[in-house]
N, C-alpha and C positions, 0 to 999 in steps of 0.2 A: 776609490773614494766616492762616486758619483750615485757608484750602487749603496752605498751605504746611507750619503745624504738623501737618496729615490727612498727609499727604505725608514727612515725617519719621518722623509715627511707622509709616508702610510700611516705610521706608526703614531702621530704628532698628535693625537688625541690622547691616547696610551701617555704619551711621557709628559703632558701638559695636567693629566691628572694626576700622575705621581707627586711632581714638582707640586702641585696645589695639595698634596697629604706634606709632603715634605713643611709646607709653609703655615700649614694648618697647624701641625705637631708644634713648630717652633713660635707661635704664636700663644700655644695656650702654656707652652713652659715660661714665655716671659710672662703670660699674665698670671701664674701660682707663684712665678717665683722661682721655681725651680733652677739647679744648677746645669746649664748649657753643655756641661762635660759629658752628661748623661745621654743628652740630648744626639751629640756629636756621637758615642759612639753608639746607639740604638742605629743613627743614619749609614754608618760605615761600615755595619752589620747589611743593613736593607739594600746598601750599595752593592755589594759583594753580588747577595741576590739575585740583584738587580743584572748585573754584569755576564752572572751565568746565562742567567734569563733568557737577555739580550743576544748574546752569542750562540746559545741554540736557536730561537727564533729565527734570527740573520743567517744563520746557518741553514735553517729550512727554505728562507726567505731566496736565499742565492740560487741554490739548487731550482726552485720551481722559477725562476728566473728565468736560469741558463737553461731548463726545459723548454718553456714557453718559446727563448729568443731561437731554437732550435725549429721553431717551427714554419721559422722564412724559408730553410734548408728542405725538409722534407714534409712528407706528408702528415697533417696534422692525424689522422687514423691512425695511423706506426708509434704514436706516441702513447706512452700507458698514463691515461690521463688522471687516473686512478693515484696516481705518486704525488700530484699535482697538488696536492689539499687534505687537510684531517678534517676536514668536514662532514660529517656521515651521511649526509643528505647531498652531496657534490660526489660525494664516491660511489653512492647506489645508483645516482646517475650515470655517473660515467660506465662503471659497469653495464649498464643495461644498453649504453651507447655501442659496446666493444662488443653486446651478446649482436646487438639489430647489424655490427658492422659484419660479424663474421657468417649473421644469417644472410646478407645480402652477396656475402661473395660465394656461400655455397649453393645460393640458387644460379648466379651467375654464372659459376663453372658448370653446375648443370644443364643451363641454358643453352653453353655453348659446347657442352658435350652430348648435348639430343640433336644440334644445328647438325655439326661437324659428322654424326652418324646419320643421319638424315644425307647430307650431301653426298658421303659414301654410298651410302646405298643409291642414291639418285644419279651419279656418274656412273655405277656400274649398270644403271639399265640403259642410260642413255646411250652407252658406248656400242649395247647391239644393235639398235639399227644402223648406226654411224658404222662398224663392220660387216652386217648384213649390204650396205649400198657398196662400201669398197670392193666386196667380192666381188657383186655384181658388177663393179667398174671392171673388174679385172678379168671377168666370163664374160664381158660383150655383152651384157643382159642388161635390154635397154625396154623390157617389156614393163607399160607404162602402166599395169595395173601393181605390181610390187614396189615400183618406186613409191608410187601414189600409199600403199601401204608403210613401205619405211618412213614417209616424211608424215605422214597422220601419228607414227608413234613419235614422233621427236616431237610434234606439234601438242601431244598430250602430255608429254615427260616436261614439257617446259613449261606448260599450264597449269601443272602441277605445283612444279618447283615456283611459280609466282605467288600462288595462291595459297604455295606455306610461306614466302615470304614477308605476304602484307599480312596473312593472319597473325603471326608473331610478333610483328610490328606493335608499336604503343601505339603507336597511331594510325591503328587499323581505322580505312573508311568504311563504318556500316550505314546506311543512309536507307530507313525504312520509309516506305509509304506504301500504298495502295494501287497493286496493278493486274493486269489480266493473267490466269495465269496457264493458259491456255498457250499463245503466243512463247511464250516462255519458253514450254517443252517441245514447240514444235522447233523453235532455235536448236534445242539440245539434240532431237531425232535428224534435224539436215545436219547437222555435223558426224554424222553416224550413216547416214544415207551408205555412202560408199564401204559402209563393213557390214551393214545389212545385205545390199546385194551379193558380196566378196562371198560373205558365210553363204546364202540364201536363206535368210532368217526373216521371217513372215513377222509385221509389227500391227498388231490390232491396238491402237489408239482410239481413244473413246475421250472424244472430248468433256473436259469437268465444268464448265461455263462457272468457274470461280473466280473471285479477287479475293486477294491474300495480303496480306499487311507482315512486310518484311523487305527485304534486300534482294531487289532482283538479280544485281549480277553474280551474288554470291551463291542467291536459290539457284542460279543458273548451273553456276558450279557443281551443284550436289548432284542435281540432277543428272547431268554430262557424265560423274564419276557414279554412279549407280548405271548408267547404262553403258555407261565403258566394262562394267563389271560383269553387265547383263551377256552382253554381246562376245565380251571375252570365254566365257565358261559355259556358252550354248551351245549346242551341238548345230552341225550344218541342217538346216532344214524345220530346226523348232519355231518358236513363237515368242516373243516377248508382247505382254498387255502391258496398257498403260492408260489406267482409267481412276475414279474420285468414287468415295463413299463419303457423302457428308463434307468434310474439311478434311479430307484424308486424300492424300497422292495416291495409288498404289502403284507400283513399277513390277511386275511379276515377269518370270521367265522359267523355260523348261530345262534351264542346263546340269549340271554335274551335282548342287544342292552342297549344303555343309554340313558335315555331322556337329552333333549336339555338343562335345569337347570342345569344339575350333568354335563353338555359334558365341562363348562366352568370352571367346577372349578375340573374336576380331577386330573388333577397335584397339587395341590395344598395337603402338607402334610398330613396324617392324616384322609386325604378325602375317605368316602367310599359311601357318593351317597346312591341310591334309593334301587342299586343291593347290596350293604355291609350291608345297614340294612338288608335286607332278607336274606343273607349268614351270618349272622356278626359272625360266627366259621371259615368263612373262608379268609373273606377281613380283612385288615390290614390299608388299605389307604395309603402303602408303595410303592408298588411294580411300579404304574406309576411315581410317584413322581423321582424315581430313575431314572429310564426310560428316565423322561423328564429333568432331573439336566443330563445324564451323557451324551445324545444326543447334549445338549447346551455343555457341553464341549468339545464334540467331532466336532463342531460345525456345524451339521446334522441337519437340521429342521424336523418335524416330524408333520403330520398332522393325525386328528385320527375323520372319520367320524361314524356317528350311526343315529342309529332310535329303539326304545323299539320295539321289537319282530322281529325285521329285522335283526338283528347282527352287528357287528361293524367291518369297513375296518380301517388299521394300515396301514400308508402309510411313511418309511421311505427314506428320500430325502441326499441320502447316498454322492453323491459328484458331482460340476459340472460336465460339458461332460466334459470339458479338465481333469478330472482326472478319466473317469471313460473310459475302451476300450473294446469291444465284446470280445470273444476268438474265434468266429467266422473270425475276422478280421484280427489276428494275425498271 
């Protein structure tokens, strides 16, 4: 009974102007005169009407009710909101509500179906050094230049795995300004100090006396992962340069090079190419992919030429002139 008086008084404009037709009508029969009999049953006619009327109305009225009151239970998304109203401009709505809902759960499940393959693959590499030390616990092999090896890869595999963590993140910090960026890569070369010696790989650096307008600790990033790449696929005994053309990085090296099939698709996740099969203890198919997602948000283009047995040039396209100035000039 309650729903029904809720339901009236919606409706109490609707039946407050009926009842004013109804008053109208028997108004203008008393003033011609006319006979009331007529009157009475034209009313008992419109009543009928009326009553079907009322009883589908009430009838739709209940149902999106009992919908609605469904909605303290579960989630209001589950509900087809579409049934809720014959309104064509509340339906087209709603529809376009239920397309944005099911595009946000398909990018979601995507999201967490690139995480979830991501992390697989990033447990499977992290697990060889962690068995590479256990052997060594196991052979008495306490020689201090391999340890120092196994923990440099567990120390990058976790640098890794942060640095796709806060990229994905909504609330990545990117935090641009203006700094040296000389300082920068010699950060990235002493962390590499000890697989330079390891290989005997010669590094001619050539300082770029630039400032660069961007994110240092994430330029940082790039850099570290270009020359983790460098020093991975060089032969004992080459050379990696690392010198500036203009506003330009360049990172070059004499190692293994990539053919022109594998040059198109190494950013792409997962990717390890001609050289990951032959290493595949040591390629991941992660480490450009990073590279190339964190340089698009830093929004640095990055060009990366090769040839198989010639080495690969790394060309970082760090910021216009207007943001980039000598220190020469200064």
């Amino acid at each position: 009974m309650r729903i029904f008086l809720q339901y009236c008084s919606e409706r109490k404009s609707f039946l407050i102007f009926c009842l004013w037709c109804a008053l109208i009508g028997a108004l203008l029969f008393f003033l011609y005169g006319l006979q009331f009999e007529a009157y009475w049953y034209g009313m008992a006619l419109c009543g009928c009407g009326a009553v079907f009327w009322i009883g589908s109305d009430f009838s739709k009225y209940y149902r999106t009710h009992a919908l609605w009151k469904r909605c303290a239970d579960i989630h209001v998304l589950d509900l087809d909101l579409e049934q809720t109203t014959d309104d064509p401009d509340l339906q087209s709505i709603f529809v376009q509500i239920a397309l944005e809902k099911n595009h946000l759960i398909s990018a979601f499940e995507q999201k967490s179906m690139e995480q979830s393959d991501y992390f697989a693959t990033w447990v499977h590499q992290v697990k060889l050094p962690v068995s590479a030390m256990r052997l060594m616990l196991a052979n008495h092999d306490m020689n201090e230049k391999d340890w120092k090896q196994q923990i440099f890869s567990l120390e990058r595999y976790l640098s890794m795995v942060l640095a796709y963590l806060r990229m994905t993140s909504e609330s990545s910090d990117y935090i641009f300004r203006e700094f040296a960026l000389d300082p920068v890569v010699r950060k990235a070369i002493r962390m590499f100090s000890t697989q330079f010696i390891y290989k005997k790989i010669r590094l001619d650096f050539q300082e770029t006396h630039l400032k660069v307008l961007s994110d240092e600790k994430w330029l940082q990033f790039v850099i570290e992962q270009i020359l983790s790449n460098a020093v991975k696929y060089s032969p004992a005994g080459s050379m990696i340069r690392i010198c500036s053309i203009g506003s330009d990085l360049i990172i070059e090296d004499e190692g293994c090079g990539i053919s022109k099939s594998d040059l198109k698709r190494i950013t792409e996740k997962g990717y390890t190419g001609e050289n990951g099969r032959l290493n595949s203890s040591e390629s991941s198919g992660l480490g450009l992919y990073l590279v190339y997602s964190i340089m698009r948000k830093l929004n640095h283009p990055i060009t990366i030429e090769s040839e198989p047995q010639k080495g690969t040039k790394v060309i970082l396209h760090l910021q216009d002139d207007s943001f980039v100035r000598n220190e020469q000039e200064m």
